[in-house]
VMD Tcl script that draws the C-alpha trace (Angstrom):
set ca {
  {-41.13 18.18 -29.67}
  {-41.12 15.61 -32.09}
  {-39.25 15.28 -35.60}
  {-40.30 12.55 -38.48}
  {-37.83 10.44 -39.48}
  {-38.28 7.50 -42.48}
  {-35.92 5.11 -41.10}
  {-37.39 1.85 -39.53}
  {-35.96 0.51 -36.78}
  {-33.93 -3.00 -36.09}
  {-35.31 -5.37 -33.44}
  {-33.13 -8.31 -31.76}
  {-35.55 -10.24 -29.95}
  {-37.90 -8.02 -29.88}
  {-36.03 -5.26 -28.99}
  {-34.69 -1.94 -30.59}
  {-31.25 -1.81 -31.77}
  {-28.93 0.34 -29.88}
  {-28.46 2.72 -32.53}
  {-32.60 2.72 -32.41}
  {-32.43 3.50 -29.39}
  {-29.91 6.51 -29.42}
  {-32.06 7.67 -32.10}
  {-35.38 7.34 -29.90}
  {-33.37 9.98 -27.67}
  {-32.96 12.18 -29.87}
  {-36.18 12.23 -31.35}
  {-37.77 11.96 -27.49}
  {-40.32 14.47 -26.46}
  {-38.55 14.91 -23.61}
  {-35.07 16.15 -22.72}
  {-32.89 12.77 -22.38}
  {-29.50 12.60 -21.21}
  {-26.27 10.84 -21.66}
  {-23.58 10.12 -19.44}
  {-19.52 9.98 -19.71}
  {-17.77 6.93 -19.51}
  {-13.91 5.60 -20.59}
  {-13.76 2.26 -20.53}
  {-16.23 -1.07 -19.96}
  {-16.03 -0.13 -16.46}
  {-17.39 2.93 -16.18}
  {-19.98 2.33 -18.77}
  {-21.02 -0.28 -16.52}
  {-21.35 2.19 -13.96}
  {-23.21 4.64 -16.47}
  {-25.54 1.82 -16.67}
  {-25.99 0.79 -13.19}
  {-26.66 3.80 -12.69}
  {-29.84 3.95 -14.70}
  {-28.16 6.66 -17.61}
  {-30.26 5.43 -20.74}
  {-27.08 5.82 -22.87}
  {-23.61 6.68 -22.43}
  {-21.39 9.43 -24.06}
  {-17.79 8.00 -25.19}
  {-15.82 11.31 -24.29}
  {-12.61 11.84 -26.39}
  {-11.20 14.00 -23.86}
  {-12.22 11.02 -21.49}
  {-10.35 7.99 -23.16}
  {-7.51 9.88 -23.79}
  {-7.19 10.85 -20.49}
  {-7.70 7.58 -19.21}
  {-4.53 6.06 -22.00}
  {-2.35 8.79 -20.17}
  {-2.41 10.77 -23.66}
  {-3.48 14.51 -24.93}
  {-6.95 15.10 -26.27}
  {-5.20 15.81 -29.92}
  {-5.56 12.46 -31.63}
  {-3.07 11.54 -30.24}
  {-4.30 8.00 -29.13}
  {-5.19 6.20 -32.54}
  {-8.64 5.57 -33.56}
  {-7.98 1.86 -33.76}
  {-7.13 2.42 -29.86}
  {-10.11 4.49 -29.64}
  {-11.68 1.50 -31.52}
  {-10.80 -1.13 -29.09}
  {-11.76 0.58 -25.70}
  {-15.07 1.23 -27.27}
  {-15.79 -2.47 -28.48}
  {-15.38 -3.40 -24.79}
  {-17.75 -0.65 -23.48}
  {-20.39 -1.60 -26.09}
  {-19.57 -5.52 -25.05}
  {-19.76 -4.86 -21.36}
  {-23.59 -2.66 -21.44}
  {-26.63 -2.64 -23.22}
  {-27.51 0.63 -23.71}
  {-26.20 3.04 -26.62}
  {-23.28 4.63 -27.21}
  {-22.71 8.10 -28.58}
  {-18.55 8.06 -29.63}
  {-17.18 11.65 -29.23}
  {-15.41 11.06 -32.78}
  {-13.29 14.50 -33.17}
  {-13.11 15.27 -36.34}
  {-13.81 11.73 -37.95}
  {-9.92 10.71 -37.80}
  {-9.08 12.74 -41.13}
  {-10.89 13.19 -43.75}
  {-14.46 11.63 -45.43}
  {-12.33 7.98 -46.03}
  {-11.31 7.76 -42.75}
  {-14.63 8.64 -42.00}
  {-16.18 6.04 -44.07}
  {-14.30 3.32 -42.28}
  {-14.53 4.32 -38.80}
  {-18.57 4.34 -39.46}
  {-18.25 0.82 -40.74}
  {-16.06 -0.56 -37.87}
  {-18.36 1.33 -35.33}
  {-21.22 -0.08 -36.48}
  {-19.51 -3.57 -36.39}
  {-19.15 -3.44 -32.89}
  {-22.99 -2.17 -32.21}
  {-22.44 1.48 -31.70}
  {-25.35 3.84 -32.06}
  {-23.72 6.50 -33.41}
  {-21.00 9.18 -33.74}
  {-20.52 12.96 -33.42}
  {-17.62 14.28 -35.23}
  {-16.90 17.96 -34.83}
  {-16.08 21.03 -37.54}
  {-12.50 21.49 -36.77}
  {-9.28 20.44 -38.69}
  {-7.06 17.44 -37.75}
  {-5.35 16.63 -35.91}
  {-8.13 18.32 -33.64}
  {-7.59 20.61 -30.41}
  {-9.79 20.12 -27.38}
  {-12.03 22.84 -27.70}
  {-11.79 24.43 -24.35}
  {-7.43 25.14 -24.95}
  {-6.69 28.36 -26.79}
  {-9.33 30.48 -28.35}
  {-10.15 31.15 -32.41}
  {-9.62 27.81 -33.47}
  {-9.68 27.16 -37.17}
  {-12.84 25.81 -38.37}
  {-13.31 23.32 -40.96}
  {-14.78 24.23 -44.81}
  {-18.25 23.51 -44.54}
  {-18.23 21.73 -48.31}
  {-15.43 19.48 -46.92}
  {-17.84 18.58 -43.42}
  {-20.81 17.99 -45.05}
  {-19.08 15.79 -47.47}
  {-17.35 13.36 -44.44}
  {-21.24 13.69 -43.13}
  {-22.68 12.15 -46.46}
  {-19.85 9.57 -46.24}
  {-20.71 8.41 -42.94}
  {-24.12 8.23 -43.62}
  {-23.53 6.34 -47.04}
  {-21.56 3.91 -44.88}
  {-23.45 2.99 -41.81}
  {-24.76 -0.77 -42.25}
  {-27.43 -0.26 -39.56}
  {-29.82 2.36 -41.06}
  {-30.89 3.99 -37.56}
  {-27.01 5.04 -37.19}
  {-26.53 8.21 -36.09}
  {-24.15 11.33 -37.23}
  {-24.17 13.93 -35.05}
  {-22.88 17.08 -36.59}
  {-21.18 19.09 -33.28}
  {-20.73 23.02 -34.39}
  {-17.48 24.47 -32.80}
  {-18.57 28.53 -34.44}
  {-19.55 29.43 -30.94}
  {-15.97 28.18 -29.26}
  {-13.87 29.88 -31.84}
  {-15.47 33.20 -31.39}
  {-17.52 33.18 -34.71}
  {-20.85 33.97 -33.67}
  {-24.70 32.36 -33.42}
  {-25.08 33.62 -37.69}
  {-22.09 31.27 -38.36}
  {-23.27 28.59 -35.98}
  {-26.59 28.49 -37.48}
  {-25.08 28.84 -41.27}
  {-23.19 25.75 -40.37}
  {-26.11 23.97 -38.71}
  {-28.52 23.90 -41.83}
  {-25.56 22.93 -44.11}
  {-25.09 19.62 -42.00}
  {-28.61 19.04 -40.93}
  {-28.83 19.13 -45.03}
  {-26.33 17.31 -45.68}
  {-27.84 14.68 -43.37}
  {-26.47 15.13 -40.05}
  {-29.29 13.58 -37.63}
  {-28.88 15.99 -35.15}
  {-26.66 19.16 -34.17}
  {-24.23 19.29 -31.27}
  {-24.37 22.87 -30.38}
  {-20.89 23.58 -28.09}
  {-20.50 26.74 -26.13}
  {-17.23 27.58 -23.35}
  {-19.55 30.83 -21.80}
  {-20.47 29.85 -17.74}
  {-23.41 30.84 -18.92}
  {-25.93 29.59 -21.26}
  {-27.04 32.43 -23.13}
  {-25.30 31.53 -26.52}
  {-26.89 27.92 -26.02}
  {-30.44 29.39 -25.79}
  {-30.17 31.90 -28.16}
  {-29.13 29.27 -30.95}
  {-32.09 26.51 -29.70}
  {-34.17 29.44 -30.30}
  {-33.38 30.57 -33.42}
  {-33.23 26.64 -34.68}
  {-36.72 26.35 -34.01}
  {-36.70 22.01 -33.61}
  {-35.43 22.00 -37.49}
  {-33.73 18.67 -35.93}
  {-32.47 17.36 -32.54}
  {-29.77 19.35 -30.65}
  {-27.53 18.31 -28.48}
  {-26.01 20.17 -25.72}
  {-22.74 19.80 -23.01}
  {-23.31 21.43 -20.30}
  {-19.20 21.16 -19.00}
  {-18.97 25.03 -18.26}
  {-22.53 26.64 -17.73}
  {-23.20 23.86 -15.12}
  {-24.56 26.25 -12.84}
  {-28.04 26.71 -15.58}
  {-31.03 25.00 -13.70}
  {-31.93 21.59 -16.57}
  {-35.53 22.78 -17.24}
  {-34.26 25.96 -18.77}
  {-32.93 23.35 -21.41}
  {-36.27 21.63 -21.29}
  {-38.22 24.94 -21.94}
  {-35.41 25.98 -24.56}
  {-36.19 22.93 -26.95}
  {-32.66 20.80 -26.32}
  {-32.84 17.14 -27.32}
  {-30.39 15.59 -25.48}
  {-27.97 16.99 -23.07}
  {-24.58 15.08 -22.12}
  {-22.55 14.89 -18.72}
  {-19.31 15.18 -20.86}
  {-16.64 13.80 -18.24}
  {-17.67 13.62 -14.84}
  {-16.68 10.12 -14.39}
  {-13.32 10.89 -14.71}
  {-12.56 13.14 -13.16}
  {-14.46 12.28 -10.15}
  {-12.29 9.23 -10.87}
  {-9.03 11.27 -10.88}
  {-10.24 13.16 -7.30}
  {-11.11 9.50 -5.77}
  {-7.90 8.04 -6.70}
  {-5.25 11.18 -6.26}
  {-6.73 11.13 -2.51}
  {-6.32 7.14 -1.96}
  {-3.06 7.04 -2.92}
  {-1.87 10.07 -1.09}
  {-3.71 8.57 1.72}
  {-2.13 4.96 1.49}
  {1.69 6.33 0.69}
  {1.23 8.79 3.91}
  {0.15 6.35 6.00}
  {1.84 3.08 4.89}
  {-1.20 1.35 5.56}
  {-4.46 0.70 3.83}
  {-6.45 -0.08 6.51}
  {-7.69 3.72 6.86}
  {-9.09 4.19 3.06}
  {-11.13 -0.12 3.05}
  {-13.87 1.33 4.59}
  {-14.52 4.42 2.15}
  {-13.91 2.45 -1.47}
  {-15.42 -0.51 -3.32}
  {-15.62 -3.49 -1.57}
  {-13.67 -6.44 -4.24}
  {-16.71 -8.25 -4.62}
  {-18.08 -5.06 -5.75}
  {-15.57 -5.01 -8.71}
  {-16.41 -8.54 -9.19}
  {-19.99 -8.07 -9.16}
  {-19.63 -5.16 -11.53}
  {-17.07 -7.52 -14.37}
  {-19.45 -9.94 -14.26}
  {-18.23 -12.81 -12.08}
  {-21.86 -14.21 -11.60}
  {-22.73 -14.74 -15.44}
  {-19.57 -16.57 -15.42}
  {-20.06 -18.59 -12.15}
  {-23.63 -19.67 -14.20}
  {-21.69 -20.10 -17.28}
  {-19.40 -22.16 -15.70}
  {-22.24 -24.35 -14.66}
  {-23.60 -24.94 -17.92}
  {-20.53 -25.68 -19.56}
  {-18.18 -26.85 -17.64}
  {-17.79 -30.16 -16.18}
  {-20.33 -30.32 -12.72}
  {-18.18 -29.88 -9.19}
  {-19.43 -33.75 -9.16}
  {-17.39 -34.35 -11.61}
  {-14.62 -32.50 -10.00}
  {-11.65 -34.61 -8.52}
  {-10.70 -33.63 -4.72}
  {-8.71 -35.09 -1.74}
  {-8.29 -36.13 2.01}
  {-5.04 -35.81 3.97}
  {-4.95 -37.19 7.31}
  {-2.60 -35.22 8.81}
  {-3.39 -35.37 12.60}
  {-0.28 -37.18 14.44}
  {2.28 -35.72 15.54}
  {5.23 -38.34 14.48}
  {6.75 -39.21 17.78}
  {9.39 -41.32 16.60}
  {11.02 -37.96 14.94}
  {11.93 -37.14 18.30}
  {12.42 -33.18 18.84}
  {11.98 -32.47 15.05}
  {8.46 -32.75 16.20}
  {8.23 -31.05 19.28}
  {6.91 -27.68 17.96}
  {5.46 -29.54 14.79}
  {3.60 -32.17 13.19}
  {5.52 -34.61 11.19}
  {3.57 -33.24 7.79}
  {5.34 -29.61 8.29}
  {8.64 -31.19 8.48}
  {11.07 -29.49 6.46}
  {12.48 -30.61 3.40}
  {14.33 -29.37 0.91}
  {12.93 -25.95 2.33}
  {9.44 -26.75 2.30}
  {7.07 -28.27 4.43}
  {6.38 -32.32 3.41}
  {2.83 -31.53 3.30}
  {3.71 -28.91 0.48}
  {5.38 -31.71 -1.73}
  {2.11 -33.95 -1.13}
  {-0.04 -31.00 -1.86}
  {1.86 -29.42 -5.00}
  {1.39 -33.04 -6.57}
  {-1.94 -32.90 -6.40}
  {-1.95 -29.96 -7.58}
  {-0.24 -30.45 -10.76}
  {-2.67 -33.62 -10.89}
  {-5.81 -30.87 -11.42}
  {-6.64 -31.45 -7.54}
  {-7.24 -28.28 -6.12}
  {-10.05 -28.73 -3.53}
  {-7.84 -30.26 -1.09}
  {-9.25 -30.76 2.73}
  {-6.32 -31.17 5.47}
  {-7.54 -33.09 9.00}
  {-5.07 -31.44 11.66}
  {-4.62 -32.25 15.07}
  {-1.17 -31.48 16.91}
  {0.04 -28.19 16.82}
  {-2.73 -27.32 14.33}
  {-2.22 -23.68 14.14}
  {1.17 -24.78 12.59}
  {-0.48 -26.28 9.91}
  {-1.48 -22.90 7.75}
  {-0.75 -23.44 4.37}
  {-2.76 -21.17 2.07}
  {-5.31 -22.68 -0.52}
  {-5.85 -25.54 1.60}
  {-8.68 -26.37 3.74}
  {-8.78 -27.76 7.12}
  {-10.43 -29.37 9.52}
  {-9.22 -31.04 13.29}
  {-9.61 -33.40 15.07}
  {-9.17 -32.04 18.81}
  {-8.84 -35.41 19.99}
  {-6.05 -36.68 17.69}
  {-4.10 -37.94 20.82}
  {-6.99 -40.77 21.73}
  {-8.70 -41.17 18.75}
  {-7.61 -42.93 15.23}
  {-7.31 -42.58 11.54}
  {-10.84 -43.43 11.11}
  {-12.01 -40.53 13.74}
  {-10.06 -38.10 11.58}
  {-11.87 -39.10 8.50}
  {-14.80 -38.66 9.70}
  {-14.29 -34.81 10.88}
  {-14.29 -34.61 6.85}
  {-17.25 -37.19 5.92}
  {-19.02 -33.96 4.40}
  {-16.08 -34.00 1.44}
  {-16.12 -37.67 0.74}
  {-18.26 -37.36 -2.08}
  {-17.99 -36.94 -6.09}
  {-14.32 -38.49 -6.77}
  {-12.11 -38.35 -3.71}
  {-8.46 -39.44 -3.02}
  {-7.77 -40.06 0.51}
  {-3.61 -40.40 1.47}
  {-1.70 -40.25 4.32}
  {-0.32 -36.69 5.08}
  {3.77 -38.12 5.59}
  {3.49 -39.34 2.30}
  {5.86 -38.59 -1.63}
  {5.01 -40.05 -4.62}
  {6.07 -39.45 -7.89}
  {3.66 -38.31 -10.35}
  {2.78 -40.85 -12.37}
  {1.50 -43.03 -9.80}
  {-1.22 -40.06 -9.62}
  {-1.57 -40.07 -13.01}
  {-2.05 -43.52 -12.97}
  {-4.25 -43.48 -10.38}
  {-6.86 -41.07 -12.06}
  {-7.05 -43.38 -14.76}
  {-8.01 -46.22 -12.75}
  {-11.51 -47.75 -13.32}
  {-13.48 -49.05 -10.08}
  {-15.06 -47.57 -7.08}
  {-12.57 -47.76 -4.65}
  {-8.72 -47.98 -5.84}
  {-6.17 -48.64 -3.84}
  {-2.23 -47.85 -4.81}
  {0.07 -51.17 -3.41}
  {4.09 -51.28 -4.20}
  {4.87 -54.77 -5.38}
  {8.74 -53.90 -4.31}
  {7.28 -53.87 -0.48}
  {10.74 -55.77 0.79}
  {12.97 -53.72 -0.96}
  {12.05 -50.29 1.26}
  {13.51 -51.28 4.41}
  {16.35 -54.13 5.36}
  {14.80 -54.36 8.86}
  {11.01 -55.01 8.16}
  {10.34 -55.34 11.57}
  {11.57 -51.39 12.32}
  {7.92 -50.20 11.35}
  {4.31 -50.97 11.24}
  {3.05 -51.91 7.52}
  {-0.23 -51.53 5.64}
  {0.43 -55.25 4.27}
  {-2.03 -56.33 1.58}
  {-3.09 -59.73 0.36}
  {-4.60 -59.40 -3.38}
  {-6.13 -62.14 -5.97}
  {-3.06 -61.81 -7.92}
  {0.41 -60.77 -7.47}
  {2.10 -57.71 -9.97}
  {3.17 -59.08 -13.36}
  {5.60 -57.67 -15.91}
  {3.07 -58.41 -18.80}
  {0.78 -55.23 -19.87}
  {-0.77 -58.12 -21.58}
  {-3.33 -58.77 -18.48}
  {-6.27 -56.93 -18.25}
  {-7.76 -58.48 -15.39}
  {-8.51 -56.29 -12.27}
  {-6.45 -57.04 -8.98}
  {-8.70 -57.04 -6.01}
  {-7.54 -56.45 -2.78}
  {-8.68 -59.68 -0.28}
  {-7.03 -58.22 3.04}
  {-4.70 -55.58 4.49}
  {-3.12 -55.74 7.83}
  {0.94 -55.97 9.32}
  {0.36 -59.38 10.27}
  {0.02 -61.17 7.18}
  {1.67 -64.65 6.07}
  {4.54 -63.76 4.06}
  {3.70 -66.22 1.27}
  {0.85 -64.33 1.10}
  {2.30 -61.06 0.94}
  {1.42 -59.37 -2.85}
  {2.58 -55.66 -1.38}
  {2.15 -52.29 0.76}
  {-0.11 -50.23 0.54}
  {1.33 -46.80 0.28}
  {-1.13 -44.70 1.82}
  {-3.12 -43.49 -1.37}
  {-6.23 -43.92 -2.13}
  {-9.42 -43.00 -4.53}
  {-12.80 -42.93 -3.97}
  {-15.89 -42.61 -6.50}
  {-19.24 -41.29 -5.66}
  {-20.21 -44.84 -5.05}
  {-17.38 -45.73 -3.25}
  {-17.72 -42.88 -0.91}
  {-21.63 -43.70 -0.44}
  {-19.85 -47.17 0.76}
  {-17.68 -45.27 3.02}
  {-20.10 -43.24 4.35}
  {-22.54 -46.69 5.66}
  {-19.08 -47.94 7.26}
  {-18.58 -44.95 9.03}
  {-22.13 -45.14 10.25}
  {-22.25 -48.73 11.38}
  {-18.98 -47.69 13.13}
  {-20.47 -45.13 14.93}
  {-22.74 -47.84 16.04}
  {-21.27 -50.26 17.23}
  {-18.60 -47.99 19.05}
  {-15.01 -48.58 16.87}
  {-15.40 -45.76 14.98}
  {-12.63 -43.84 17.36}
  {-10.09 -47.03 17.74}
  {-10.36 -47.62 14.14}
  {-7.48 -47.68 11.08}
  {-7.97 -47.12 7.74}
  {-6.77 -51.22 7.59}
  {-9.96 -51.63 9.52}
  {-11.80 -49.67 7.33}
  {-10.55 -51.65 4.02}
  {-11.49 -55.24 5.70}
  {-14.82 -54.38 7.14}
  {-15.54 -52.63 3.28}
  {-14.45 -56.00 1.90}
  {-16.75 -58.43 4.50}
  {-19.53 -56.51 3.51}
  {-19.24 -57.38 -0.19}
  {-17.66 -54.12 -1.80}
  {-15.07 -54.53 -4.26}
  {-11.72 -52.77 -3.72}
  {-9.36 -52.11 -6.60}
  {-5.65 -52.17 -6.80}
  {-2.93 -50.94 -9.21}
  {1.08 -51.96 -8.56}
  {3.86 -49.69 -9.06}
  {7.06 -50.20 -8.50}
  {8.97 -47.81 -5.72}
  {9.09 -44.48 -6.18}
  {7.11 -43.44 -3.02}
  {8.31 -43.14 0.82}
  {6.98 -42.35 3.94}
  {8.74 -39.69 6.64}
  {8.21 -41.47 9.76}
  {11.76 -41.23 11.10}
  {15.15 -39.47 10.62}
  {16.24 -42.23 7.80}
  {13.01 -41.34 6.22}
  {13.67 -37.78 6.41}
  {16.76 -38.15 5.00}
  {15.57 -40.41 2.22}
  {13.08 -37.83 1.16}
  {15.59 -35.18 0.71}
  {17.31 -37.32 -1.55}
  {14.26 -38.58 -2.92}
  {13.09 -34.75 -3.73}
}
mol new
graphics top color blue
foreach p $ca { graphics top sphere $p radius 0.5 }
foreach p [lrange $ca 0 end-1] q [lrange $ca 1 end] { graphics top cylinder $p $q radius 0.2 }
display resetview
C-alpha cells in the first residue's frame, strides 16, 4: 500500500523531521501504530516502550487536568502539556485536536503554534464546538462539510513545516449517519487536502470499520481507534488496508487502575511498606526525567567537584569537663538554643555553599545522626588524637577543604573571609586572644606566633605567616589563637597527606595534635597562611562556654 505524495522531507542532522516521520507512517506499507500518552511522562513511556509515535488523546489530557473532554481545558493548556511531551521524546506526535478550537482562525493559529513546538501533526474532527466526546450520547450534530474543509485548507495554508500533517477524523459513523455519509465526507476532506482520514466507529465490532476501508480503496491513509472493537484480531486491519491504527487511552487509564489501588492500599493500611515492592522504584522516575543527561550536563558546565569547596569536623571527644551534660553525649550535640552545637557549625557552612560536609565521631557516635552529613569514626577516640581522627577522613582532604574543630561558632564573615583567602593552607587566628577568658590559665590554647602581629590599616597587603603554634608560647611573642578553623587547597592537602604519611612512619601519628601537625608542616618548608579577626567566635568546652554560646547565638 503505498500513496505518492510531492512534499520533500526536512532533515536535522541527517535525520527526518518528526512531522516526516508521522507522515512516513502514514504512507508505510505496513500497518504502524501509535500510542496514548498525557503528559512528558507518559510519552516517555510511549517511547521507552519502542511505540514509533505517540497519540496526544484529548480525552487523555483532559482527564489527566481533572477536566471534561468538552474543551473545556483551553487549547493554550492543551498547548503547554504538549510542548513538554514533544520536549521530553523524539518521536512524533499526532495531537487529538477536537474540532480545531473553533473555527478555520483558530485553526490557523493552533497549526502555527504546533508546528513551533515540533509537532507532526493534528487530527481535528467533524463536529461543532465546543465538541462532545464521541462515545457520550448518540446523533451528535455534525459539522457542514464546506465549513471543515475550509478549517482543513487553513491548516494546511498555515503549517511552516511542509510534511505537517491534517488528519481529517469522520464522526458520520458515531452519529448514526451511515458508511454513504462517511465516505461523502471522506473525499470532500481528502480533497480539500486532508493527508489522511480518521475513520471512528463506537460498534464492538469492526464491521463498519472494514466496510468503509473497503469501499475507500487506499484513495489516502486511514486511520483507525480501535477503543471499542478491541476484541478484532490486528491483521484483519492489516488485510483491510488501515494505515495507522492508535491505542487511544490506555495509558491512562491503566494509570487511573494503578493509582486508585495504591492509594486504597496505603490509606487501609497506614503503611507503605506493602505497595514499594509492586511500583517504580524513585530512581526509576529519575531515570525516566532525565537525571543522567543532567548529571553529564552538570559536568560540562558546571564548575568540576575539584573545584567544589568541602569540610572536616573533628568531632570525636566527648568533652569531659561538661560533666553530666556529656554523659549520654558528645560535647558537639550539646544543646543550644534548641539545637545541637554541631547544627550551628554545620548550618554556617552551609549558608557558606559547603554542603559536602564529613563528621569524624567517636563517643556515643550513634548520637551523632544529623541528616545530610557524612560520617566517619574513629573507634579509638579514647587513646588516640586529633591527628588519628583526621586521618579516618584522609580520602576527603582533597580539592579545597576546611578542617575546624566540631565545639566550635563563628560568625559568618570570618567564613566569608576565609573563602576569599589566597594561599595553600590558611589558618583563622583572633588577635583579641586575651580578651576571651580573665583566667588564661583555665584552658589549653592553640597559641600562635606569626611574622607580624594584626594591624588596623587595610593598607597592608603583605601575607601573615604563621612561624609556630603551641600553649606554651612566650607571651611577647604571642600574635593570637587559633580558633580551630582551617582551609586547605589541593596543594595544601597533597602537603597534608605526606605529613600524615611520615607520621604513620615514624609512629606519632596516634599521639598527635593538629598543633603538631601545623609545626612539623612548617619545618618541612610549607607556607601556612593566616588572616586576624577580631572576636566573634567561642568554643563550648565548659558550662561558661555553654552559656556564652547561648548568648552568643
Amino acid at each position: 500500500m503505498t500513496f505518492s505524495s510531492k512534499i520533500q522531507p526536512l532533515s536535522n542532522a541527517g535525520l527526518p523531521s518528526k512531522a516526516q516521520a508521522l507522515r512516513d507512517m502514514l504512507q508505510s506499507a505496513e500497518l504502524e501504530f501509535l500510542m496514548e500518552a498525557h503528559d512528558g511522562l507518559s510519552a516517555k513511556i510511549v517511547q521507552e516502550a519502542g511505540f514509533k509515535g505517540i497519540w496526544a488523546s484529548g480525552l487523555s489530557m483532559s482527564a489527566a487536568l481533572g477536566v471534561r473532554d468538552s474543551n473545556e481545558a483551553s487549547w493554550t493548556q492543551v498547548l503547554e502539556m504538549l510542548e513538554f511531551m514533544s520536549d521530553a521524546t523524539n518521536i512524533p506526535i499526532l495531537v487529538d485536536g477536537d474540532t480545531g478550537y473553533g473555527n478555520f482562525n483558530n485553526m490557523r493559529r493552533a497549526v502555527r503554534k504546533l508546528n513551533q513546538r515540533n509537532i507532526a501533526g493534528i487530527c481535528i474532527e467533524d463536529k461543532l464546538f465546543p465538541k462532545t466526546n464521541s462515545f457520550i450520547g448518540e446523533g451528535q450534530p455534525l459539522a457542514d462539510i464546506d465549513e471543515f474543509c475550509g478549517k482543513i485548507k487553513a491548516g494546511k495554508d498555515s503549517q511552516l513545516d511542509d510534511s505537517f500533517s491534517v488528519v481529517a477524523r469522520v464522526e458520520a459513523l458515531i452519529s448514526g449517519w451511515g458508511l454513504e455519509e462517511a465516505l461523502k465526507r471522506a473525499t470532500a476532506y481528502h480533497e480539500a487536502g486532508a493527508d489522511a482520514i480518521l475513520i471512528h466507529s463506537k460498534k464492538s465490532e469492526p464491521t463498519e470499520i472494514i466496510a468503509f476501508l473497503t469501499e475507500w480503496a487506499n484513495r489516502c491513509p486511514v486511520v483507525i481507534v480501535p477503543t471499542t472493537y478491541y476484541d478484532t484480531p490486528t491483521d484483519e486491519f492489516r488485510e483491510a488496508g488501515a494505515s495507522v491504527a492508535i491505542w487511544a487511552n490506555h495509558n491512562l487509564r491503566a494509570a487511573i487502575t494503578a493509582m486508585r489501588e495504591v492509594s486504597r492500599r496505603i490509606q487501609r493500611e497506614e503503611s507503605v511498606r506493602g505497595v514499594e515492592a509492586g511500583i517504580a522504584s524513585v530512581k526509576d522516575v529519575f531515570q525516566l526525567a532525565g537525571n543522567d543527561e543532567l548529571a553529564e550536563a552538570e559536568k560540562r558546565y558546571l564548575p568540576s567537584d575539584g573545584d567544589a569547596v568541602s569540610a572536616i569536623v573533628l568531632a570525636a571527644s566527648r568533652g569531659s569537663a561538661l560533666g553530666d551534660l556529656t554523659a549520654d553525649k558528645p560535647k558537639c550535640m550539646i544543646d543550644v538554643l534548641g539545637q545541637p552545637s554541631l547544627r550551628h557549625l554545620t548550618s554556617t557552612l552551609n549558608q557558606g555553599g559547603i554542603r559536602d560536609i564529613t563528621v569524624i565521631r567517636g563517643y556515643k557516635k550513634e548520637v551523632v545522626n544529623l541528616p545530610s552529613l557524612n560520617f566517619v569514626d574513629n573507634d579509638a577516640y579514647d587513646s588516640t588524637g586529633e591527628i588519628a581522627s583526621l586521618s579516618r577522613a584522609e580520602h576527603k582532604l582533597k580539592g579545597t577543604c576546611l578542617v575546624a574543630y566540631g565545639d566550635i561558632l563563628f560568625r559568618h564573615y570570618i567564613l566569608d573571609q576565609l573563602m576569599q583567602a589566597d594561599g595553600d593552607i590558611v589558618l583563622v587566628v583572633d588577635s583579641l586572644w586575651q580578651q576571651k577568658d580573665p583566667n588564661p590559665a583555665s584552658r589549653v590554647r592553640d597559641l600562635v606566633e606569626c611574622s607580624a602581629p594584626f594591624k588596623t590599616s587595610y593598607l597592608d597587603d603583605d601575607t601573615v605567616t604563621l612561624q609556630r603554634m603551641g600553649p606554651d608560647i612566650e607571651k611577647s611573642k604571642i600574635n593570637g589563637e587559633w580558633i580551630g578553623l582551617a582551609k586547605f587547597s589541593d596543594s595544601g592537602c597533597d602537603a597534608v597527606h605526606a605529613e600524615l604519611a611520615e607520621m604513620e612512619r615514624d609512629g606519632s601519628l596516634n599521639s598527635a595534635t593538629m598543633i603538631d601537625l601545623f609545626n612539623r608542616l612548617i619545618s618541612a618548608g610549607q607556607k601556612i597562611s593566616v588572616i586576624y579577626v577580631t572576636g566573634h567566635w567561642l568554643d563550648i568546652d565548659n558550662a561558661a562556654d555553654l552559656a556564652e554560646a547561648q548568648m552568643f547565638l
